[in-house]
C-alpha positions in Angstrom: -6.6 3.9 10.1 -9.2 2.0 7.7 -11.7 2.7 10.4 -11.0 6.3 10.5 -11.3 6.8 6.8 -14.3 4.8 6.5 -15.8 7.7 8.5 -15.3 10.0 5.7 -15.5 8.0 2.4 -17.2 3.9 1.5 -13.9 3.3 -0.3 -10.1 4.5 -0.2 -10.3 6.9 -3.3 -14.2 7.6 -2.8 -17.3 5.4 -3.6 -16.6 3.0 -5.7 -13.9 0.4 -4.9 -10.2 0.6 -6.6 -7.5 -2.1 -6.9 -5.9 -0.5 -3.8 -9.4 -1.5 -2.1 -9.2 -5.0 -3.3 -5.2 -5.5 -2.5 -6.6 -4.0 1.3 -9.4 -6.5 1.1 -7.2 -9.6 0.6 -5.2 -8.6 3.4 -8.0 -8.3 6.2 -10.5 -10.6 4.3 -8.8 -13.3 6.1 -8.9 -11.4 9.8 -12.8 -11.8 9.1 -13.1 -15.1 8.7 -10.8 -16.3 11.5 -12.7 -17.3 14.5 -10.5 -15.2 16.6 -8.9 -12.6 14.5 -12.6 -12.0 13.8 -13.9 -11.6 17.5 -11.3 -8.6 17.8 -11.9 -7.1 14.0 -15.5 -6.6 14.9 -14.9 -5.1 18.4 -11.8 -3.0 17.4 -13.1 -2.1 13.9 -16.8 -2.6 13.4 -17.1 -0.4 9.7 -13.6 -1.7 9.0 -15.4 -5.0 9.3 -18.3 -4.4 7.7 -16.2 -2.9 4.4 -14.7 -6.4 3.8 -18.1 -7.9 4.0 -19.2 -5.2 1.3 -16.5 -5.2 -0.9 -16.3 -9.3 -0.9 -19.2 -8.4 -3.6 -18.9 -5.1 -4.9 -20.3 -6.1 -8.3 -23.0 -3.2 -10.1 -21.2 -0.3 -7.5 -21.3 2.4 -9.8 -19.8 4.7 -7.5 -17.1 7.8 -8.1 -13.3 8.5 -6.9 -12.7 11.7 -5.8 -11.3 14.0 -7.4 -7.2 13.7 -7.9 -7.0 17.5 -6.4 -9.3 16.8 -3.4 -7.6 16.9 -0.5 -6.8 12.7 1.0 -9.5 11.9 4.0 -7.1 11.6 7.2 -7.6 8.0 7.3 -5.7 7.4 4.2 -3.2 10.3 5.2 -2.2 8.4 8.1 -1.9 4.8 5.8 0.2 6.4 3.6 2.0 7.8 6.5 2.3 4.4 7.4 3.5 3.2 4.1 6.4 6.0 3.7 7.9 4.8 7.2 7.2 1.2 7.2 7.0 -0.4 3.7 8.6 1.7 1.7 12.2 1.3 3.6 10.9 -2.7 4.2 10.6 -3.1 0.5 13.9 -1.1 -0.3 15.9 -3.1 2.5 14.7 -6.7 1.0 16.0 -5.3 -2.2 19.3 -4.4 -1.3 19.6 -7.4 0.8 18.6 -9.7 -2.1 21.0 -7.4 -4.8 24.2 -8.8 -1.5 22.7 -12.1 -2.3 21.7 -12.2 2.0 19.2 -15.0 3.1 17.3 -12.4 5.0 16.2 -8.9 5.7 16.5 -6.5 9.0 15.8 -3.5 10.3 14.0 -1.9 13.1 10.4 0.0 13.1 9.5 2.2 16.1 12.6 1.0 18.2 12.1 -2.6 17.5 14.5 -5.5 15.2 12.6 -7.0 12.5 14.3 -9.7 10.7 12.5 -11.5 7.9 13.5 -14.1 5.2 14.5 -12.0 1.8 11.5 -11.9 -1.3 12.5 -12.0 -4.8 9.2 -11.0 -5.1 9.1 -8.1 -3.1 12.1 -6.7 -4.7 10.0 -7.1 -7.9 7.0 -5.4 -6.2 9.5 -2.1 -5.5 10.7 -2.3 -8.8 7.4 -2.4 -10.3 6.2 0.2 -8.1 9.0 2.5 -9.4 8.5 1.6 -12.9 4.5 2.9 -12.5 5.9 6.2 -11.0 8.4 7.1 -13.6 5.7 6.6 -15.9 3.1 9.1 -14.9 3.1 12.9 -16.0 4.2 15.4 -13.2 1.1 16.5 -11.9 0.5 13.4 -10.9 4.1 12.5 -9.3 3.9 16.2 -7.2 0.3 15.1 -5.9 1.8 11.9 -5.0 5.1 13.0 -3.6 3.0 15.4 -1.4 0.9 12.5 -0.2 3.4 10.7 0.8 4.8 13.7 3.0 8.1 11.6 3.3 11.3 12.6 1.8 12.7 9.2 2.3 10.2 7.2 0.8 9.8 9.7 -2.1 13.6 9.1 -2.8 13.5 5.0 -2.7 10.9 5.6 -4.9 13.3 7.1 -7.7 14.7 4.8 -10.3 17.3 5.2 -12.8 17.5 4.3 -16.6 19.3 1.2 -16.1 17.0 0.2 -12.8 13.9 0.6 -14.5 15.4 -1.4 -17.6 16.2 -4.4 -15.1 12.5 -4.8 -13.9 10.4 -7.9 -14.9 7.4 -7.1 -16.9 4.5 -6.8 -14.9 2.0 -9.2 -15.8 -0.8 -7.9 -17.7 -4.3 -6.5 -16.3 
């Protein structure tokens, strides 16, 4: 999917890196360096590849996002597709797991069990992720909601009053 996007745009919101690039980055940063991991990232994904090189020093890129109205490059349609059917429910299954006070997490993606030890701080990171969309102004929540193009996901998303009053503070940027 990264490789797809990077067809249409040097960054995910245009050209210049944003914090979703650099949470991205720490993920697959590793995959490059791995003897490996590495061998198959360069054949499977040679731009994906070469954007962790890039953004390991993306210092002076003076770049722009793209506009909030422009329409999402397919690449990050399909991660976000990918994010409403897989992490969102992941996230909100580890929560209510953790609320039942159970060691561990399961579920199934694309047919298959996936069992997993609970994460405090994953329930934090659904909370916080709430807390950040209750606080934007509408436009912004319909352009998200329609990126996400998953009812589902949209819905976990949602927080109550008393939720959003039981989330850690986020620490501060």
């Amino acid at each position: 999917m990264l490789e797809e996007l990077l067809d249409e745009s040097d960054y995910l919101f245009g050209s210049r890196p944003a914090l979703a690039d650099f949470g991205l980055y720490g993920q697959l940063s590793q995959c490059a360096i791995d003897p490996s991991a590495s061998k198959l990232f360069k054949a499977r994904a040679p731009r994906a590849f070469q954007w962790v090189q890039t953004l390991d020093d993306a210092s002076g890129n003076e770049g722009t996002w793209r506009a909030p109205q422009a329409p999402a490059p397919r690449g990050l349609a399909n991660m976000l597709g990918l994010v409403a059917e897989v992490h969102i429910p992941y996230l909100s299954a580890n929560a209510q797991a953790t609320a039942e006070g159970r060691s561990t997490v399961e579920l199934q993606f694309a047919g298959r069990d996936f069992v997993t030890k609970t994460s405090r701080y994953k329930t934090n990171c659904l909370g916080w992720l709430k807390a950040e969309l209750a606080g934007l102004g509408e436009d912004a929540r319909v352009r998200i909601r329609a990126a996400l193009n998953n009812e589902a996901a949209w819905t976990s998303l949602q927080a109550s009053a008393a939720e959003l009053a039981a989330v850690p503070p986020l620490a501060p940027r």
